[in-house]
C-alpha positions as CSV (number, residue, x, y, z in Angstrom):
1,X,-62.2,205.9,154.2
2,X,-60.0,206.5,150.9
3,X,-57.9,209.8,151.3
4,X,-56.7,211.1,147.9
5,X,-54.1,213.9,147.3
6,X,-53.8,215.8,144.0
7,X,-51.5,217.8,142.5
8,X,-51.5,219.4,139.4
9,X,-53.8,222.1,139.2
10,X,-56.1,220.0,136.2
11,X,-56.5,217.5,138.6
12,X,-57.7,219.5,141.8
13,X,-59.9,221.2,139.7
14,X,-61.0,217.6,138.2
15,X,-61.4,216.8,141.8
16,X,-63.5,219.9,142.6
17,X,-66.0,219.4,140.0
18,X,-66.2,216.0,141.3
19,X,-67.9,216.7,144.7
20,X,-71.3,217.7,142.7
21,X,-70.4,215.1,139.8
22,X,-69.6,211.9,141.4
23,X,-72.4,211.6,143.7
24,X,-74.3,209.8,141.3
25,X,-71.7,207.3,140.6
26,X,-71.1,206.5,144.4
27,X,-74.9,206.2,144.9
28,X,-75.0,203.8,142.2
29,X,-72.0,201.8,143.2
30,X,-73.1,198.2,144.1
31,X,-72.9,197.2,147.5
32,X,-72.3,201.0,148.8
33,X,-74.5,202.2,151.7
34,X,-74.1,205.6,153.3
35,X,-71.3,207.5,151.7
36,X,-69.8,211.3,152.3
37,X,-67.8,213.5,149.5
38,X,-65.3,215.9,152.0
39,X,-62.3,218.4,151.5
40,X,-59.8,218.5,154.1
41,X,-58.1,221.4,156.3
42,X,-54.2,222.4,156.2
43,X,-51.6,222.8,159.0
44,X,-52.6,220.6,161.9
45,X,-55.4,219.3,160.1
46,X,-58.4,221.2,161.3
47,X,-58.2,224.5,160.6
48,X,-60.9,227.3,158.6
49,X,-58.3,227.1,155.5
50,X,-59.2,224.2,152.8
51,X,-56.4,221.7,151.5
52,X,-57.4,222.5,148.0
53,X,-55.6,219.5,146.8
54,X,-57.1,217.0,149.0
55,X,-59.9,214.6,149.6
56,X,-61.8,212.2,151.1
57,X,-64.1,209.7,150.6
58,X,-65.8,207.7,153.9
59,X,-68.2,205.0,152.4
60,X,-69.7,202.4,154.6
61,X,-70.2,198.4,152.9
62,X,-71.9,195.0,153.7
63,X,-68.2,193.4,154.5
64,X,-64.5,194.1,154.8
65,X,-64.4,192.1,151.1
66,X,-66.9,194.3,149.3
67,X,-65.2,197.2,150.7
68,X,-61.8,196.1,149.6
69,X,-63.2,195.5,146.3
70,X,-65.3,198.2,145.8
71,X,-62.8,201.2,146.6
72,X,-60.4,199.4,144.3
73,X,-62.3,198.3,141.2
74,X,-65.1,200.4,141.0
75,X,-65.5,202.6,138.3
76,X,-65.6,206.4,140.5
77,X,-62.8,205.1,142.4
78,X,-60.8,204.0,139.8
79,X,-60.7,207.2,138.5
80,X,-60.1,209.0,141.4
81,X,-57.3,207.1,141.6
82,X,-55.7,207.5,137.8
83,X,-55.7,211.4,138.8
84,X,-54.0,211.3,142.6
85,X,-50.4,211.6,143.3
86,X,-51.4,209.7,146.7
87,X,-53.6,207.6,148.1
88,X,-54.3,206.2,151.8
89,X,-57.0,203.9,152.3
90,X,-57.9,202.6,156.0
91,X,-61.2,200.5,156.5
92,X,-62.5,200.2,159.7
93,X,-65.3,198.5,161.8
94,X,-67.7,200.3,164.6
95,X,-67.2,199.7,168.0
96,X,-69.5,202.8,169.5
97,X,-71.3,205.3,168.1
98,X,-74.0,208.3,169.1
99,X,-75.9,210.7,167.4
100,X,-76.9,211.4,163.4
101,X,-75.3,212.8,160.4
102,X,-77.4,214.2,158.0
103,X,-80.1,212.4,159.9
104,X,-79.2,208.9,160.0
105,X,-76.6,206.4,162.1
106,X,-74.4,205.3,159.1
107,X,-72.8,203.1,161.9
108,X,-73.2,199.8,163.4
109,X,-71.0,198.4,166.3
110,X,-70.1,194.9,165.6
111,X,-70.0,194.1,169.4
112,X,-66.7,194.5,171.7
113,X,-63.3,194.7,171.1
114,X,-60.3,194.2,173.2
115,X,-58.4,198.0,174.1
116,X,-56.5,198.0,170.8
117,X,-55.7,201.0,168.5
118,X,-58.9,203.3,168.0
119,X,-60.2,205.8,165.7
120,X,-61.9,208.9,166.9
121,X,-64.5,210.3,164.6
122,X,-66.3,213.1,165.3
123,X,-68.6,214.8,163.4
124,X,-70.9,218.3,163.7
125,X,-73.5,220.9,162.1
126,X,-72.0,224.4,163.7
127,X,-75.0,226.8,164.8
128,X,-74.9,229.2,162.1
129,X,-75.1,232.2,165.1
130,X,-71.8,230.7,166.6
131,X,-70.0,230.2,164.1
132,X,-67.1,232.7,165.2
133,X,-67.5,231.8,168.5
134,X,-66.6,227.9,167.2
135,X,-63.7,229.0,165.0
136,X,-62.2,231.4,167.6
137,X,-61.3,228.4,169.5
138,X,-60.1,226.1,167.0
139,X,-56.5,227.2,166.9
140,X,-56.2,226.4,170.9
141,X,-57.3,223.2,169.6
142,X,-55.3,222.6,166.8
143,X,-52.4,223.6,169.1
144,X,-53.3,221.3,172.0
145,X,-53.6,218.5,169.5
146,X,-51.0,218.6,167.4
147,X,-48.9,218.7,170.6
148,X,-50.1,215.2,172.3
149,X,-47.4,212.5,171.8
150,X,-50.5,209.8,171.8
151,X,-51.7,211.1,168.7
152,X,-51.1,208.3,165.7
153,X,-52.8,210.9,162.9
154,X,-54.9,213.6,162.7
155,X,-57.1,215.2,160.1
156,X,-59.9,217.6,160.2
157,X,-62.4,216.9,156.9
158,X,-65.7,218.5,156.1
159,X,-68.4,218.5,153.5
160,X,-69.0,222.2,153.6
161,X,-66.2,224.6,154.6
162,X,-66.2,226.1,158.8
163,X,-70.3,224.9,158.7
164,X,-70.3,220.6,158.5
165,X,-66.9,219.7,160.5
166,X,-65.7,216.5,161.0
167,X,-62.0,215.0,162.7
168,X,-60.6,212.0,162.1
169,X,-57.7,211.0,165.0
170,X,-55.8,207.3,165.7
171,X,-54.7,206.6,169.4
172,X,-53.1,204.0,170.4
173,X,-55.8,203.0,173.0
174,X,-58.8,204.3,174.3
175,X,-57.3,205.7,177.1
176,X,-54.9,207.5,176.0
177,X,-58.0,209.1,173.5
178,X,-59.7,209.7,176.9
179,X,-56.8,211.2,178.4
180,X,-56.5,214.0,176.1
181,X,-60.5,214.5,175.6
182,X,-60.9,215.1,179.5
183,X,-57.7,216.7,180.2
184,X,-58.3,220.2,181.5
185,X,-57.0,222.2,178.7
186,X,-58.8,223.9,175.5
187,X,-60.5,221.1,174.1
188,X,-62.4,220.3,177.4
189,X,-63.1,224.4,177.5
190,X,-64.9,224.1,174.2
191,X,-67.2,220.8,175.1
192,X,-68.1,222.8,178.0
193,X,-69.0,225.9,175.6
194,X,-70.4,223.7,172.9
195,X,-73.1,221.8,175.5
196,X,-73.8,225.4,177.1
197,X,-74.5,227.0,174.3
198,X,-76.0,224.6,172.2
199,X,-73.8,224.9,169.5
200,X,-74.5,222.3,167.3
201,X,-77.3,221.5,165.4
202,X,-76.0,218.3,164.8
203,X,-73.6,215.8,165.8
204,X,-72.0,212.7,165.7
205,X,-69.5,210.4,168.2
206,X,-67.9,207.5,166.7
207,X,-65.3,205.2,167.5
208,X,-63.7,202.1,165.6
209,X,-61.0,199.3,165.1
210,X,-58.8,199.0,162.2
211,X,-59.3,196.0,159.8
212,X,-56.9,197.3,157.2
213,X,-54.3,200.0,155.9
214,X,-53.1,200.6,152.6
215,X,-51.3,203.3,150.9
216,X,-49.2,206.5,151.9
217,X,-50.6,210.0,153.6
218,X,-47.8,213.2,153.7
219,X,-45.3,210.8,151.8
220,X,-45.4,208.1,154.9
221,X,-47.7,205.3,156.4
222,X,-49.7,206.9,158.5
223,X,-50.0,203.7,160.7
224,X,-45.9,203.6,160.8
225,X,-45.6,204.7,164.8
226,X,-48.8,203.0,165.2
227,X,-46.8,199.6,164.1
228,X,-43.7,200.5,166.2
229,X,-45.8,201.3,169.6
230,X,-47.2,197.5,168.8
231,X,-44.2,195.7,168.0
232,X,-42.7,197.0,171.4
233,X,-45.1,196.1,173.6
């Protein structure tokens, strides 16, 4: 995933124009397979209010060396990257995944891996019917979240704004993830909601390992207390 911030008001419109306009250039990117164009939420990182100036782009390739390449040297990302004042790109590789977005599994678990650092990526279509319903408990969320000393990063992305919702969190270990995702608090309150009322009309449950990190996000490493927990084990 490449995360790109822009500043200057030419260059977030520039980036605007290029979620209809660089499709085409992704598709036709060699080596690229399934690939999503997303904005991102402010605050806490998943909230109904769009980071105009940010976004991201989650691609999927054959290898960690195509990928490497590819998100570098290729044409649409090289100008992505001559227009943003910051850019964090983290590559990953599956380790469990459920579900479809936009009717397909873009991901494929390589096998098992030991209970290292793990990405969280969760994905969802919100019920057009409930969609206050869903935002009305967001900010309980947001709250509960952004106040969980296992969190590494967190950021809420999304192709279309409060309808296609998708978070991105690091934890240090799968059960500290697990810890906070069964926890009685609001985020268990709105999986019990969401399965009762049939919320979503599709969803996604990923999980993954990190390869590789490169860049800054916020002005920092995102991976920096990541690196510390690590090195005092």
């Amino acid at each position: 995933m490449c995360f790109f911030r822009f500043r200057p008001l030419r260059h977030r419109l520039w980036a605007f124009a290029q979620m209809a306009l660089a499709r085409r250039p992704l598709a036709r990117t060699e080596g690229i397979g399934f690939f999503k164009l997303m904005g991102a939420g402010t605050g806490e990182g998943f909230t109904p209010k769009p980071d105009t100036g940010a976004v991201v782009i989650l691609t999927t390739w054959p290898d960690l060396a195509t990928a490497e390449r590819q998100t570098r040297d290729a044409p649409v990302f090289r100008r992505y990257r001559a227009r943003a004042d910051e850019v964090w790109t983290i590559h990953l590789t599956p380790r469990s995944a459920w579900g479809a977005w936009s009717r397909q599994m873009p991901f494929q678990p390589r096998g098992p891996v030991g209970d290292t650092a793990v990405v969280a990526l969760t994905r969802a279509t919100v019920r057009l019917p409930v969609l206050l319903k869903f935002w009305r408990r967001v900010p309980d969320i947001q709250r509960a979240i952004g106040g969980d000393a296992n969190v590494i990063f967190k950021q809420g992305v999304g192709e279309v704004p409060w309808l296609h919702q998708m978070t991105f969190s690091i934890w240090p270990d799968t059960r500290a993830m697990a810890a906070f995702a069964r926890a009685d608090g609001p985020h268990a309150r709105a999986i019990a909601a969401v399965r009762a009322g049939n919320w979503f009309a599709e969803e996604l449950y990923a999980r993954f390992s990190i390869l590789k990190s490169e860049g800054s996000w916020g002005g920092r490493d995102p991976l920096e207390r990541l690196s510390a927990l690590q090195a005092a084990e």
